[in-house]
N, C-alpha and C positions, 0 to 999 in steps of 0.2 A: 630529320628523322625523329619520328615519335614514336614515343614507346607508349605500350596501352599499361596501363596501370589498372590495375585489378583491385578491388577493394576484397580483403579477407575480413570476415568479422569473427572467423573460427577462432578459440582461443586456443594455442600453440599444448600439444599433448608433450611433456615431458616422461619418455622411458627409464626409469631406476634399473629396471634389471640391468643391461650391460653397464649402466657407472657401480653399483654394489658389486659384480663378479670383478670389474676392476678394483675396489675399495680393498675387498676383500682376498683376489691375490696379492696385493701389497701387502696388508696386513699378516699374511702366510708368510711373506717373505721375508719381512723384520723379524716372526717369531720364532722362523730355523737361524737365523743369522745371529738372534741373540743366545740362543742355547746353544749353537755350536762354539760365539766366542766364550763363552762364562759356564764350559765344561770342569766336571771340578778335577783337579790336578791329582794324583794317586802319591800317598807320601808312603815311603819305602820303611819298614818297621821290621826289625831283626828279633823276634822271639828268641826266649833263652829255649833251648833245646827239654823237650819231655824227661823227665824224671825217672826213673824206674824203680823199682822196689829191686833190684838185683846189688845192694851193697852191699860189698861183705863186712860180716860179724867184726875184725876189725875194727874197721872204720867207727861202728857202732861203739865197742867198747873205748875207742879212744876220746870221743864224743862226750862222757862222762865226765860233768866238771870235777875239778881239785878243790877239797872244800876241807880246809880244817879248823875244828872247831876246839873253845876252848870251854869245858865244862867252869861253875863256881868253886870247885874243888882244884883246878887249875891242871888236869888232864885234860891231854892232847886227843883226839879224835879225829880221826883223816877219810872222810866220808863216813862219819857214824861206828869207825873201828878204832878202838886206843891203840896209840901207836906213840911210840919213845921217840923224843927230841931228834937224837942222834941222827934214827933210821927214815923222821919225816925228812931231813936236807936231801936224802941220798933219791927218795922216791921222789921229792922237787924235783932234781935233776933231771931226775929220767922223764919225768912227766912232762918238763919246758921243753928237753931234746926232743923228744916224738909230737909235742904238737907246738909247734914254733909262735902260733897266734891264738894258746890260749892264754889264759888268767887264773893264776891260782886265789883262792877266796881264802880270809878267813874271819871265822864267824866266832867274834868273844860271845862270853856270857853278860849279860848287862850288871851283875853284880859285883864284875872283878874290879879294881881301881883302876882309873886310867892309864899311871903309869906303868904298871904291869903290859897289859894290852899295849900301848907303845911300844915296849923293850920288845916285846917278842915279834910284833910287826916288823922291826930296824931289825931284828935278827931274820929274819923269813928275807927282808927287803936285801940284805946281804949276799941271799942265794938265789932269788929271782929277779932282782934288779926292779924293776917298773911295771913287772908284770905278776906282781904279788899286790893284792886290791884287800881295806878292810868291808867286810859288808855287815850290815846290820837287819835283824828278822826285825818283822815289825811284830809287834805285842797286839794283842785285843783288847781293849781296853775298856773295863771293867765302869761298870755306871759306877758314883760317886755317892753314897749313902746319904750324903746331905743333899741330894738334890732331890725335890718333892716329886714324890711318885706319883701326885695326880690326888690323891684323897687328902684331906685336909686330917692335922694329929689332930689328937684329944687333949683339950686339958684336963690340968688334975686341978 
């Protein structure tokens, strides 16, 4: 048996469209596969609760720090009112019992001796225990006459 052989001298036509519509469904099919695994994860976050303006007057007035200050004449001052030795232990009391986590302050004058200011802190620290704090204001602090103001002096 023989076969006829045919000579083709046509050069063989290669079709792209159906290999690209296959290229290119694959390529669809990796890009949902990787976006649905590398979806991003939702983290759970507890907000503190909205604020309102409705506190009562209370709340406010206890809000108020304790502040006593010791003038350079060595009066007592308990928020900016003079007030005797005696009657500031009695209003500590009352001030540490109604607000359990504050801090009484007190604010010497920078002129008095340190030991003074000591004594009276171990006496205050007697009735508040650790929650009696000394604090200090800061000063403005005043340029220094000796330092050149920028214009050159005169001689004589």
């Amino acid at each position: 048996m023989r076969f006829r052989q045919t000579e083709n001298t046509d050069i063989p036509t290669i079709d792209l469209i159906p290999m690209l519509t296959v290229m290119m469904g694959v390529l669809a099919f990796f890009v949902v596969v990787s976006v649905s695994l590398s979806s991003e994860q939702l983290i759970q976050v507890d907000l503190p609760p909205e604020q309102t303006n409705d506190t009562p007057t209370g709340a406010i007035a206890s809000q108020e720090p304790f502040i006593v200050e010791i003038d350079a004449t060595g009066q007592l001052l308990l928020n900016s009112v003079p007030v005797e030795a005696e009657s500031l232990a009695a209003e500590m009391k009352t001030y540490l019992a109604r607000n359990p986590d504050k801090i009484i302050y007190l604010v010497p004058n920078r002129q008095l001796p340190y030991q003074e200011v000591m004594t009276f802190l171990g006496d205050m620290r007697a009735v508040g225990g650790d929650r009696v704090s000394l604090a200090l204001e800061e000063t403005e602090e005043t340029p220094d006459p000796a330092v050149d103001s920028g214009t050159p002096a005169a001689n004589n």
